[in-house]
mmCIF file of the C-alpha atoms, coordinates in Angstrom:
data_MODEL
# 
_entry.id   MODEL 
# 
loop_
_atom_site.group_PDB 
_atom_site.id 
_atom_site.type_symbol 
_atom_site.label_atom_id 
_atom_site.label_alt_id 
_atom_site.label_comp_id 
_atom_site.label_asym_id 
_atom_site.label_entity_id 
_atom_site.label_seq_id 
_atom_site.pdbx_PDB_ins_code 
_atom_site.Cartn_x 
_atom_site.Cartn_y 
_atom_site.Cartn_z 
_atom_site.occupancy 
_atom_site.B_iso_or_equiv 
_atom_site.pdbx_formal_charge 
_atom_site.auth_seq_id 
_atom_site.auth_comp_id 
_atom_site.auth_asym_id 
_atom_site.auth_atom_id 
_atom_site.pdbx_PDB_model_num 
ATOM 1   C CA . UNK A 1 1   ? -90.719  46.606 -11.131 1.00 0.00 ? 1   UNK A CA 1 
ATOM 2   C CA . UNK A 1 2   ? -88.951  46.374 -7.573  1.00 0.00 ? 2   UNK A CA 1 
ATOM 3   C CA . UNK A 1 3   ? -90.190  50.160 -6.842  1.00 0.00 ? 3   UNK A CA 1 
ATOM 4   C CA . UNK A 1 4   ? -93.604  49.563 -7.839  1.00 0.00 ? 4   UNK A CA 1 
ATOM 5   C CA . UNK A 1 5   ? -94.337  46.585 -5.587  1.00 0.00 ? 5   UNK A CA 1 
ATOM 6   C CA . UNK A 1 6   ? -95.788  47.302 -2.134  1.00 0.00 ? 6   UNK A CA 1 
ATOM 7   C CA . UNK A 1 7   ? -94.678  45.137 0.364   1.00 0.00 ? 7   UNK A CA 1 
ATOM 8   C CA . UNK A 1 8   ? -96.302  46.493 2.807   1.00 0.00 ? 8   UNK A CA 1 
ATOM 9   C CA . UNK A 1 9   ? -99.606  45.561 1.228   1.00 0.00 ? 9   UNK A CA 1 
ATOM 10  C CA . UNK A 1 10  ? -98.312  42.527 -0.162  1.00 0.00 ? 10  UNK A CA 1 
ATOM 11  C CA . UNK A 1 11  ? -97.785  41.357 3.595   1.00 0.00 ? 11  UNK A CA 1 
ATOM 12  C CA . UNK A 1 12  ? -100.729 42.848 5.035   1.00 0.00 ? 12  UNK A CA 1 
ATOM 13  C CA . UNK A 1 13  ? -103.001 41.537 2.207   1.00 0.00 ? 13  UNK A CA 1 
ATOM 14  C CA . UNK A 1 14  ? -102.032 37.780 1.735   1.00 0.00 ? 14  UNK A CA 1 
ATOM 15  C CA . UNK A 1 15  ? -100.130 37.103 4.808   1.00 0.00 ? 15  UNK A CA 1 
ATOM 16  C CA . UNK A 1 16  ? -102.055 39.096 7.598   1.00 0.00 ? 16  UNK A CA 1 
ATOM 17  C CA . UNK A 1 17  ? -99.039  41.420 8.206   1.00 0.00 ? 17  UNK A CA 1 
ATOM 18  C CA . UNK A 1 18  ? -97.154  38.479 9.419   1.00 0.00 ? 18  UNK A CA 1 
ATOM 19  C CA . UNK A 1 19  ? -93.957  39.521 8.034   1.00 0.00 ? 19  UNK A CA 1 
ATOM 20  C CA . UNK A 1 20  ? -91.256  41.655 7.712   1.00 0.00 ? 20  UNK A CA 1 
ATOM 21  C CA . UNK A 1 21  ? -89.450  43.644 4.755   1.00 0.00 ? 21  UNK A CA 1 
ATOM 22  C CA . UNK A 1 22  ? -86.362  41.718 3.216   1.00 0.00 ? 22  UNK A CA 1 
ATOM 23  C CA . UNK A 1 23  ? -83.370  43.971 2.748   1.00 0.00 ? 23  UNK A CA 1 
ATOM 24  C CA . UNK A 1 24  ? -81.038  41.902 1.496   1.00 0.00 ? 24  UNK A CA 1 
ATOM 25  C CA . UNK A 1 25  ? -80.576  38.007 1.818   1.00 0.00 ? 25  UNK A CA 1 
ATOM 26  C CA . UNK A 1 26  ? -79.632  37.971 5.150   1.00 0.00 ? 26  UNK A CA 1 
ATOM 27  C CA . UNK A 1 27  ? -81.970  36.348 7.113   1.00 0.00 ? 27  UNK A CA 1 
ATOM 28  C CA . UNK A 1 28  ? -83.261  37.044 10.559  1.00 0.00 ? 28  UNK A CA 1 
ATOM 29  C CA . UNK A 1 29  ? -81.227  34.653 13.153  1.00 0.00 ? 29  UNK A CA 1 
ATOM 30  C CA . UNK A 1 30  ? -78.313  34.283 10.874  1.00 0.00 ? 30  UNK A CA 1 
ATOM 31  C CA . UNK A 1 31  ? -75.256  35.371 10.928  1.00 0.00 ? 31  UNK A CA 1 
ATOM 32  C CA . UNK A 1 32  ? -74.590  39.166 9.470   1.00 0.00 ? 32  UNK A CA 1 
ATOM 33  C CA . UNK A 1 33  ? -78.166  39.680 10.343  1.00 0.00 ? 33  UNK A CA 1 
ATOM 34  C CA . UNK A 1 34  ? -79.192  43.628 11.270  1.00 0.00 ? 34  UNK A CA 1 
ATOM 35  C CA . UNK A 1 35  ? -82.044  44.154 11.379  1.00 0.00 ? 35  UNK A CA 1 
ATOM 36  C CA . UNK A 1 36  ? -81.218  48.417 11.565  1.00 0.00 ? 36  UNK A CA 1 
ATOM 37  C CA . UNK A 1 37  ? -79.660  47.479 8.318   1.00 0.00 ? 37  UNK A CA 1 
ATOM 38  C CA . UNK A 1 38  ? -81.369  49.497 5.168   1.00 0.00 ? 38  UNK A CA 1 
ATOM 39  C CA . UNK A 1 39  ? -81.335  49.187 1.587   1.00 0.00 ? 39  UNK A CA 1 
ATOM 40  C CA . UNK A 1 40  ? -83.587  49.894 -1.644  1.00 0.00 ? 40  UNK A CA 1 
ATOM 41  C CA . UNK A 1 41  ? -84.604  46.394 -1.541  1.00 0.00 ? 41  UNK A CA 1 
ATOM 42  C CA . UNK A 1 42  ? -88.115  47.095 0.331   1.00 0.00 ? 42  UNK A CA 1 
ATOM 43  C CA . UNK A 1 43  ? -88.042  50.465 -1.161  1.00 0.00 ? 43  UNK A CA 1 
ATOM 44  C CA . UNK A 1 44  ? -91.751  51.183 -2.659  1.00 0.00 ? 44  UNK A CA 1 
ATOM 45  C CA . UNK A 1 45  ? -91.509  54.464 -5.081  1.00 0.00 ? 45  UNK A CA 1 
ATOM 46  C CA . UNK A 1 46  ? -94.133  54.196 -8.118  1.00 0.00 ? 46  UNK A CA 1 
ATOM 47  C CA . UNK A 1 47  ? -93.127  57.709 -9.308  1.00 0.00 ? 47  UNK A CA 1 
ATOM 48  C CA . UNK A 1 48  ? -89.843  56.803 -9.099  1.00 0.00 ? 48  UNK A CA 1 
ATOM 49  C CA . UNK A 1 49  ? -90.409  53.547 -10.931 1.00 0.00 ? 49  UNK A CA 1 
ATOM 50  C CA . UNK A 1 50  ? -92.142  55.746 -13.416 1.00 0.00 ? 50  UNK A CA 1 
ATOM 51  C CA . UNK A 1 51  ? -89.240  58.121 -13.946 1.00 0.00 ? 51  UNK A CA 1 
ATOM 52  C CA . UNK A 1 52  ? -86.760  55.439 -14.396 1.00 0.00 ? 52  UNK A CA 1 
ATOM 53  C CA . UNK A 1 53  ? -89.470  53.196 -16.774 1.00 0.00 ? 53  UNK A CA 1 
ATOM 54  C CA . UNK A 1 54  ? -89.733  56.927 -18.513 1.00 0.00 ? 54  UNK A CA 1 
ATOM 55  C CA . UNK A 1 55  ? -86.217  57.864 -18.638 1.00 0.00 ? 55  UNK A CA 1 
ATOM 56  C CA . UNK A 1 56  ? -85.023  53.752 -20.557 1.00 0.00 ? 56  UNK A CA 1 
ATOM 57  C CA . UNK A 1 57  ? -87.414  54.344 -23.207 1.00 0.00 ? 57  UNK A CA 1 
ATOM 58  C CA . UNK A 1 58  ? -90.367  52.056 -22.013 1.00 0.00 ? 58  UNK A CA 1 
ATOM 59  C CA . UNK A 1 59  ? -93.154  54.413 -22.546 1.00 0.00 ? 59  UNK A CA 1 
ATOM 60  C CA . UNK A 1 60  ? -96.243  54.330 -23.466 1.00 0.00 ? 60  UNK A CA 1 
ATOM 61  C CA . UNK A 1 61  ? -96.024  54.956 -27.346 1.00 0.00 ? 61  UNK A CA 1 
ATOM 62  C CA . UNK A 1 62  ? -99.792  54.094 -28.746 1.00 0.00 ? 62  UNK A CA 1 
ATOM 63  C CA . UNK A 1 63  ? -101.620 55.912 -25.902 1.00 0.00 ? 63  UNK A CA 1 
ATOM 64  C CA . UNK A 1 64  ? -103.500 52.715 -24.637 1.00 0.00 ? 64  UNK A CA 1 
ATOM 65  C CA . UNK A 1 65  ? -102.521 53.283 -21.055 1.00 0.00 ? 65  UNK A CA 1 
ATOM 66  C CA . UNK A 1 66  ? -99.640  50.359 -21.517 1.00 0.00 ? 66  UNK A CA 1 
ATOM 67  C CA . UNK A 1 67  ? -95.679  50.679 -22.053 1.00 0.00 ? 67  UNK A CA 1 
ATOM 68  C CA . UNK A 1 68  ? -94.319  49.331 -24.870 1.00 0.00 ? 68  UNK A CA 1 
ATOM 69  C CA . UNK A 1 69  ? -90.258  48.418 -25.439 1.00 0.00 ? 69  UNK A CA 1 
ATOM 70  C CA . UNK A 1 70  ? -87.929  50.653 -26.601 1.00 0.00 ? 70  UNK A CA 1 
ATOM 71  C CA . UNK A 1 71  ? -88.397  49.248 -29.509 1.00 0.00 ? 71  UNK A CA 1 
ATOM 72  C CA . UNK A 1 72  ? -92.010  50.032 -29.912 1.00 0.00 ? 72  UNK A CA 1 
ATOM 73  C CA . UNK A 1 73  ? -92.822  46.230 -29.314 1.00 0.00 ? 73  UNK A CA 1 
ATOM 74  C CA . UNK A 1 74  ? -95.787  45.211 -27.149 1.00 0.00 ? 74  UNK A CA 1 
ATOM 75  C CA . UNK A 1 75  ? -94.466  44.909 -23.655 1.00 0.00 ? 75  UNK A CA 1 
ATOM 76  C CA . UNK A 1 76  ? -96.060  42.135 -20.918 1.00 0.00 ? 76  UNK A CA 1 
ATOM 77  C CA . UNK A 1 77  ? -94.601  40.872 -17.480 1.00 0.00 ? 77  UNK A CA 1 
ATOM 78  C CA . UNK A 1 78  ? -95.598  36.934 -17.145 1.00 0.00 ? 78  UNK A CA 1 
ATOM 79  C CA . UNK A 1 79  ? -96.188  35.719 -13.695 1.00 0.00 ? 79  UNK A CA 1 
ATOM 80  C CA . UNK A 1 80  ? -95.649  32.239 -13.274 1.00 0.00 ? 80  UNK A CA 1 
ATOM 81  C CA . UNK A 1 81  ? -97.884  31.066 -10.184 1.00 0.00 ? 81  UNK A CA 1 
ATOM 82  C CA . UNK A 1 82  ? -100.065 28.221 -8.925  1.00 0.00 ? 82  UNK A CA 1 
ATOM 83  C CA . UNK A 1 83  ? -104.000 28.203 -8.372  1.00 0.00 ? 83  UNK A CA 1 
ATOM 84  C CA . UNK A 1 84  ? -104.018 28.938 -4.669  1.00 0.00 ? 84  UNK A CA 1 
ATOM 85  C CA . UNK A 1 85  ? -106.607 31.052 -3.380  1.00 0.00 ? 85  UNK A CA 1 
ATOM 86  C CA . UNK A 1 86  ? -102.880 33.041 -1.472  1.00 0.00 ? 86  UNK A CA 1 
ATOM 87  C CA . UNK A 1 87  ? -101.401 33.094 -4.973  1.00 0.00 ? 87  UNK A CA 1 
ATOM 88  C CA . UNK A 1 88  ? -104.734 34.119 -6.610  1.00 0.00 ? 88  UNK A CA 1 
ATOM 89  C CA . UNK A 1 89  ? -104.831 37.214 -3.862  1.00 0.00 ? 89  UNK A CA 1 
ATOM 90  C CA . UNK A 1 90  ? -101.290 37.675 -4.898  1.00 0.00 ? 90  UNK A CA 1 
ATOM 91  C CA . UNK A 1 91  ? -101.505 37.864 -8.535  1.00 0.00 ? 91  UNK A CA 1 
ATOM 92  C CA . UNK A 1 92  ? -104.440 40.528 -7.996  1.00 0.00 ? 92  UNK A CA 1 
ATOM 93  C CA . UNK A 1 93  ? -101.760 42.660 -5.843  1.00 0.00 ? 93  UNK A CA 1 
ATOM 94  C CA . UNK A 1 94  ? -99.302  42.140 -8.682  1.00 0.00 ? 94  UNK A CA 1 
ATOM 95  C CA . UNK A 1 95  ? -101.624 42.996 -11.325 1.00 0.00 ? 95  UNK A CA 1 
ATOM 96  C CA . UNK A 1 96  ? -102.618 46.384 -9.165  1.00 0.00 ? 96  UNK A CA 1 
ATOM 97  C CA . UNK A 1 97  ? -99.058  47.673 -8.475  1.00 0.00 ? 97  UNK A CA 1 
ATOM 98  C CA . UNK A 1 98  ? -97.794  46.727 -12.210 1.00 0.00 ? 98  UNK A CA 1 
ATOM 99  C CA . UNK A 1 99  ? -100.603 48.944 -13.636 1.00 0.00 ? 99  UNK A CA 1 
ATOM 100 C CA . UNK A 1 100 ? -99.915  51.453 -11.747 1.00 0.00 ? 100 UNK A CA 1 
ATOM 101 C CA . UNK A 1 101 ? -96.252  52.191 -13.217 1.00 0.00 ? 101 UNK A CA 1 
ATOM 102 C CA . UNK A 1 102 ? -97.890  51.195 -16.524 1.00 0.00 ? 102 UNK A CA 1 
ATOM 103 C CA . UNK A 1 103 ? -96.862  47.666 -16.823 1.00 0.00 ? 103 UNK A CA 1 
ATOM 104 C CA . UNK A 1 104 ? -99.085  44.912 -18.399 1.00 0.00 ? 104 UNK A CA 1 
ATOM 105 C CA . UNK A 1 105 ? -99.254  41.988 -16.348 1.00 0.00 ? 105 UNK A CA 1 
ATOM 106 C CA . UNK A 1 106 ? -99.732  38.186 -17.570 1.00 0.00 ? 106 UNK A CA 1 
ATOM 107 C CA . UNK A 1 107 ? -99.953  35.034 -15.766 1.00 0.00 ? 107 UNK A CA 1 
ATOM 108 C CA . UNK A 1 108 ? -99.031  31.651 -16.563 1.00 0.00 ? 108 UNK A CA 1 
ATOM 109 C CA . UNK A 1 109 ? -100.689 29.229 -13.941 1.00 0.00 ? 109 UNK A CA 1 
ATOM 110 C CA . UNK A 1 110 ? -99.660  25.503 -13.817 1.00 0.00 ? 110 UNK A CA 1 
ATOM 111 C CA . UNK A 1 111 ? -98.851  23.156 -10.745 1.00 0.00 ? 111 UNK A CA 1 
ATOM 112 C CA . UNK A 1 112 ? -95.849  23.823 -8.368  1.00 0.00 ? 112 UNK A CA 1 
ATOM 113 C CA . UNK A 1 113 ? -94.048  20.692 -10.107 1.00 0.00 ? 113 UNK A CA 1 
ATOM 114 C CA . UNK A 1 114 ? -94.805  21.688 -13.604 1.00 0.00 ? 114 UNK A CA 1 
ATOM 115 C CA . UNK A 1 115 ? -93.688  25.588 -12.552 1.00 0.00 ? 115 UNK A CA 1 
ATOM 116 C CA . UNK A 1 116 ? -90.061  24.175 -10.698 1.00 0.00 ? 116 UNK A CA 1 
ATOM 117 C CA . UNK A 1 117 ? -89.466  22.041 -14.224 1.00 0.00 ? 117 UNK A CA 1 
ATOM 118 C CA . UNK A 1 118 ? -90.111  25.022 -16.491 1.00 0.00 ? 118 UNK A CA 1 
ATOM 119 C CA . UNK A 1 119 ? -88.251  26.881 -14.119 1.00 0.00 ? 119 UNK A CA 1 
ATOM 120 C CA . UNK A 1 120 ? -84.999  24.913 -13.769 1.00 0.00 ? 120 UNK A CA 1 
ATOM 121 C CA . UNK A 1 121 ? -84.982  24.578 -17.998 1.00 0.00 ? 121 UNK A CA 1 
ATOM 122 C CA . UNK A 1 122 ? -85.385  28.213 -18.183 1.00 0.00 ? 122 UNK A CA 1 
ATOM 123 C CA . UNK A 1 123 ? -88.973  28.877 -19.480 1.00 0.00 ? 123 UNK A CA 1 
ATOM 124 C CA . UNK A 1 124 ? -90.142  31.553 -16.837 1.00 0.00 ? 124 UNK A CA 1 
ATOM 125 C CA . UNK A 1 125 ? -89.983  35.126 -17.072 1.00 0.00 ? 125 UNK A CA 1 
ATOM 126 C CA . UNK A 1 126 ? -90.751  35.604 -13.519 1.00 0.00 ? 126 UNK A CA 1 
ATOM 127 C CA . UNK A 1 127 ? -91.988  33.145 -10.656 1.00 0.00 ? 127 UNK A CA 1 
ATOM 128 C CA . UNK A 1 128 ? -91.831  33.246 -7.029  1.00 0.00 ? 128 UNK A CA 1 
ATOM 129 C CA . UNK A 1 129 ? -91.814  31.076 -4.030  1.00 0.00 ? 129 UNK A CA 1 
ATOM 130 C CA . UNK A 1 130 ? -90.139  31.493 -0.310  1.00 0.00 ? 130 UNK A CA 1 
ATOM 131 C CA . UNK A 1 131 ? -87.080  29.407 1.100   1.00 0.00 ? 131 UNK A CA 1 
ATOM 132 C CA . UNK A 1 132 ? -86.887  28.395 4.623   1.00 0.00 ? 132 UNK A CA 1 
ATOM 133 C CA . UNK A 1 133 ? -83.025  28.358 6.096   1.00 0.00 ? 133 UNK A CA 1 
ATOM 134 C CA . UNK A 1 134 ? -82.239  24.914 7.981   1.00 0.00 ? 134 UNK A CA 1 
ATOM 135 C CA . UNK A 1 135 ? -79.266  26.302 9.817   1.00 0.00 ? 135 UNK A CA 1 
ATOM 136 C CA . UNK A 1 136 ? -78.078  29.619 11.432  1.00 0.00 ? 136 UNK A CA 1 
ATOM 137 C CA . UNK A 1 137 ? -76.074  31.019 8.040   1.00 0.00 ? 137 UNK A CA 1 
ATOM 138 C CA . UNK A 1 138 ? -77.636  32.479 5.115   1.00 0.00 ? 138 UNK A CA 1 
ATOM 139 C CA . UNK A 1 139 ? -75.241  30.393 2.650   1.00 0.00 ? 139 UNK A CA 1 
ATOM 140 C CA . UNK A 1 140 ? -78.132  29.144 0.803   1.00 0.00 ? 140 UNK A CA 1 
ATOM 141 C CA . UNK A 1 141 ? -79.603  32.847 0.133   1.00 0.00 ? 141 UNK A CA 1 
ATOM 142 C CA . UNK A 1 142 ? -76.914  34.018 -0.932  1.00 0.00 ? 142 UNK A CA 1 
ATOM 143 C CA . UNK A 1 143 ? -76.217  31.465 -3.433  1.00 0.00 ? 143 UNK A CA 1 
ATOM 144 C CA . UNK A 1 144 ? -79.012  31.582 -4.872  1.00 0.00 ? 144 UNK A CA 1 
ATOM 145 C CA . UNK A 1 145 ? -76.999  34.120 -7.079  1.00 0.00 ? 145 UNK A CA 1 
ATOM 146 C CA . UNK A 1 146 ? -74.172  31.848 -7.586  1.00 0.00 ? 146 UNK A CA 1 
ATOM 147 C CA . UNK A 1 147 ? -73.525  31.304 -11.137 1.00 0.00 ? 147 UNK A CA 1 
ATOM 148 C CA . UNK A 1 148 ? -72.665  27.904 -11.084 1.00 0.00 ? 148 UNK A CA 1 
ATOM 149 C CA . UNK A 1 149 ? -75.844  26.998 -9.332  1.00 0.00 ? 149 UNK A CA 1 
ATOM 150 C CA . UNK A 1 150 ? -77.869  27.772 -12.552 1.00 0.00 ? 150 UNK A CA 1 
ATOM 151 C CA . UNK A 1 151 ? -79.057  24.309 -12.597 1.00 0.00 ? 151 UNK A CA 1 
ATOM 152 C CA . UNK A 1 152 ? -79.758  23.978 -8.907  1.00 0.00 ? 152 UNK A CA 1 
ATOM 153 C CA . UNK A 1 153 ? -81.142  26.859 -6.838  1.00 0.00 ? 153 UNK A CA 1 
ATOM 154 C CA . UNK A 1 154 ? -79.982  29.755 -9.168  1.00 0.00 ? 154 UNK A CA 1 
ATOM 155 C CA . UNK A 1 155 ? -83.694  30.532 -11.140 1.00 0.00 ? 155 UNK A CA 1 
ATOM 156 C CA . UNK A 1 156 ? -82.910  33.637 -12.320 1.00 0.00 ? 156 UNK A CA 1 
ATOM 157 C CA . UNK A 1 157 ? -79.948  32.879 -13.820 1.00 0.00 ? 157 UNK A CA 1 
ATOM 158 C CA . UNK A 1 158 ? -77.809  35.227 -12.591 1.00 0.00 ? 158 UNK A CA 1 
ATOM 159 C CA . UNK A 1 159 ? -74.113  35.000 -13.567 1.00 0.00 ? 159 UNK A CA 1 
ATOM 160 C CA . UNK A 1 160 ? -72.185  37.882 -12.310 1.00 0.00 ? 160 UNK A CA 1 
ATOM 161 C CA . UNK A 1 161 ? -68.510  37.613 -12.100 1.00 0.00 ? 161 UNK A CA 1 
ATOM 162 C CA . UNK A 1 162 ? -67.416  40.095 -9.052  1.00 0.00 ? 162 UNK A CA 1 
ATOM 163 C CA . UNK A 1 163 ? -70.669  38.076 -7.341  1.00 0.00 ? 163 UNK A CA 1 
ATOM 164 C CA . UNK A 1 164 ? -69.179  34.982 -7.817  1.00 0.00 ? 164 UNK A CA 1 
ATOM 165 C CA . UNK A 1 165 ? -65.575  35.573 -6.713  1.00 0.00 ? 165 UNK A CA 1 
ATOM 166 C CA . UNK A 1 166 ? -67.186  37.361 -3.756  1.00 0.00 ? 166 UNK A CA 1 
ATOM 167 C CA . UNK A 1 167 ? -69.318  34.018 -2.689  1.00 0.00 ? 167 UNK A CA 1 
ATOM 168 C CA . UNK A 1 168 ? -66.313  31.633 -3.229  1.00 0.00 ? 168 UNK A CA 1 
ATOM 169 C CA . UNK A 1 169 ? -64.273  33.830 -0.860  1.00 0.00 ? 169 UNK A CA 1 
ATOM 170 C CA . UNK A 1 170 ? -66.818  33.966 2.244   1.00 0.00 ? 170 UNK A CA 1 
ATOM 171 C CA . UNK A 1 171 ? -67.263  30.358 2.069   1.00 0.00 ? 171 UNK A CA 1 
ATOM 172 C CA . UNK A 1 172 ? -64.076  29.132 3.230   1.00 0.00 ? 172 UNK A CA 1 
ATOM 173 C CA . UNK A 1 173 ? -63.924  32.165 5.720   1.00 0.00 ? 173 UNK A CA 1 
ATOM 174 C CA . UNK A 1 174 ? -64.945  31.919 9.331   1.00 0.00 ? 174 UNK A CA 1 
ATOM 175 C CA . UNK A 1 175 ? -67.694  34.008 10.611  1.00 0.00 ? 175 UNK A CA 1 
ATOM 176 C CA . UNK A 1 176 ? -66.146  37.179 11.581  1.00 0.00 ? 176 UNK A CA 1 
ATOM 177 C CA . UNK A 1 177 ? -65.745  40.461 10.297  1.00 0.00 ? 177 UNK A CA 1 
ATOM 178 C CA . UNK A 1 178 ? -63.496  39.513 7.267   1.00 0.00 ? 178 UNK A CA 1 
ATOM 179 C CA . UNK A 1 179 ? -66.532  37.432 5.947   1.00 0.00 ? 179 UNK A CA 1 
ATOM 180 C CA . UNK A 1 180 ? -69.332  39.824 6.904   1.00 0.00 ? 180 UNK A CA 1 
ATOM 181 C CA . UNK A 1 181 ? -67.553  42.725 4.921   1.00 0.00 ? 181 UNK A CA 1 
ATOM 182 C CA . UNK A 1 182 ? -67.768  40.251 1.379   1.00 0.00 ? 182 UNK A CA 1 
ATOM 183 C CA . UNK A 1 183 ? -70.914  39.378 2.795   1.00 0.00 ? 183 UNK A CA 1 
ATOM 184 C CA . UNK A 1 184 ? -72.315  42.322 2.252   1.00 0.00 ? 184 UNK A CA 1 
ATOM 185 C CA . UNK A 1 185 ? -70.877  43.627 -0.680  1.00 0.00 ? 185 UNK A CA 1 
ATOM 186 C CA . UNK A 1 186 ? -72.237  40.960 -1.963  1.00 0.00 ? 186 UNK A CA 1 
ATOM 187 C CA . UNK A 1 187 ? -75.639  41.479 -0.863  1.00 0.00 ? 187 UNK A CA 1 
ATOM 188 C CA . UNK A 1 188 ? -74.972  44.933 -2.123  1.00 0.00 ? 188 UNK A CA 1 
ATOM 189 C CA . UNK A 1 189 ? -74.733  43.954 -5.985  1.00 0.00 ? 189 UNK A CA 1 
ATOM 190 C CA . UNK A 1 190 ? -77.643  41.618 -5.552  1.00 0.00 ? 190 UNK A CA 1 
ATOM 191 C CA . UNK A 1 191 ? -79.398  44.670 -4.532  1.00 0.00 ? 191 UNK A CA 1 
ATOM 192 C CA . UNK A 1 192 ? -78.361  46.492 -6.812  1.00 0.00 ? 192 UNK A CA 1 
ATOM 193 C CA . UNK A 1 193 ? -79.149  44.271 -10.202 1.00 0.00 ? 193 UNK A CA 1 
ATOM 194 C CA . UNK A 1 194 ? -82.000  42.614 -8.533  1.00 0.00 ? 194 UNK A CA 1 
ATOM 195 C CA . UNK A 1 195 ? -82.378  39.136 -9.808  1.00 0.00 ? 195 UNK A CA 1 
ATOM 196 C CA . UNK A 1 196 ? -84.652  38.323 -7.134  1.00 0.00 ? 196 UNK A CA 1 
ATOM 197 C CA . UNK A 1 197 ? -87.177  40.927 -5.805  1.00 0.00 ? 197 UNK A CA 1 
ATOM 198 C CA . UNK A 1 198 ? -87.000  39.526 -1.714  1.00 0.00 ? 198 UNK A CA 1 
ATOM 199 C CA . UNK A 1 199 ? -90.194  40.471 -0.734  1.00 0.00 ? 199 UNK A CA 1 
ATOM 200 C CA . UNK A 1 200 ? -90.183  39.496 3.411   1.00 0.00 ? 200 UNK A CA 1 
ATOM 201 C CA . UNK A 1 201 ? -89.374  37.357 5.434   1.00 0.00 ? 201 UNK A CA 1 
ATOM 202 C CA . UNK A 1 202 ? -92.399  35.292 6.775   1.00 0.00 ? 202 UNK A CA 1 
ATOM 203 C CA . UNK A 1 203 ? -93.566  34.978 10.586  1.00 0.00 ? 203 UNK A CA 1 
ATOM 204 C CA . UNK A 1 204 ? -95.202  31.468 11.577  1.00 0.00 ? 204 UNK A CA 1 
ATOM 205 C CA . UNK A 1 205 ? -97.342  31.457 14.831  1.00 0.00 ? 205 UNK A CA 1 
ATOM 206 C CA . UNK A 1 206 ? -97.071  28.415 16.911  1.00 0.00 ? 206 UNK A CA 1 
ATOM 207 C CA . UNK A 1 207 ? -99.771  27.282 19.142  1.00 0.00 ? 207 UNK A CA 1 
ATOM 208 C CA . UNK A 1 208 ? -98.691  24.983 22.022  1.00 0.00 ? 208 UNK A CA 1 
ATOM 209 C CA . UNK A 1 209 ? -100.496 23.988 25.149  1.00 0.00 ? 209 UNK A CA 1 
ATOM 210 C CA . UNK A 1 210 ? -98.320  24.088 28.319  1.00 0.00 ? 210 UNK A CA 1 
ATOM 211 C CA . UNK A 1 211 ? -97.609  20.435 28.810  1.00 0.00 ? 211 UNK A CA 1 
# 
């Protein structure tokens, strides 16, 4: 799914190009922050998506253009979103790239409220949003992957032991190159089993007059 999104588009589309590709959870003007840093987070690879879709089992077993499980069960990705004409334009996007790698896309609109409730008891399959970091540390990224914090900021769920232990330990480190390395590493594994697809991270324009 991560492969087959285009952020690229995605930005240029609904936000005017005013952002830039998320690596990791680092975010710009905190600390760990590079932005030279790379990963497969903003990678965009349909074939590749295709391949690895292909090589699971989720193929397309009845011919009508749609994967089905490896189970031969009827396979559909449901998009939680509200009815914003930006979430609209996103859902389109979503819809496009999906089909592409021949994934069936379904969406499940309700109010922001409604969506955060459902979300919290566990009722989504997939929903997005974007965070905005108060302070110069990416703490509250990061533990958005924190097991414990299932019933706070944790959506997806995620409950990953070496992630955990790995959080605990940077956050009674200083900054410094002992917490950047678990940092990382940590970043890495969230990378790696992708709980949260980090599309960009947004760019607001200011206007302000010179007095």
């Amino acid at each position: 799914v991560a492969l087959g999104f285009d952020r690229a588009e995605y930005s240029a589309s609904v936000f005017c190009g005013f952002g830039v590709p998320a690596q990791s959870p680092f975010v710009p003007a905190t600390f760990g922050f590079d932005p030279a840093w790379r990963t497969t987070m903003s990678s965009h690879d349909p074939a590749r998506a295709r391949a690895l879709l292909d090589t699971f089992g989720w193929v397309d077993r009845n011919g009508d253009g749609w994967r089905e499980t490896p189970e031969g069960d009827r396979l559909v990705l449901e998009l939680a979103a509200s009815n914003s004409q930006r979430e609209r334009s996103a859902n389109e996007l979503w819809r496009k790239f999906m089909a592409t790698i021949g994934l069936r896309m379904e969406f499940r609109i309700a109010q922001w409220p409604e969506l955060l409730r459902q979300s919290m008891a566990g009722q989504l399959m997939m929903w997005g949003y974007s965070w905005q970091v108060g302070q110069p540390d990416s703490d509250t990224i990061f533990g958005m992957g924190y097991g414990p914090n299932m019933q706070a900021i944790n959506d997806a769920r995620f409950n990953l032991p070496a992630y955990n232990a790995l959080f605990e330990r940077q956050r009674v480190l200083p900054d410094g190159a002992e917490r950047l390395a678990l940092l990382r590493e940590a970043a890495r594994l969230l990378v790696a089993y992708m709980p949260y697809l980090l599309h960009m991270h947004r760019v607001n324009v200011d206007l302000a007059q010179p007095w």
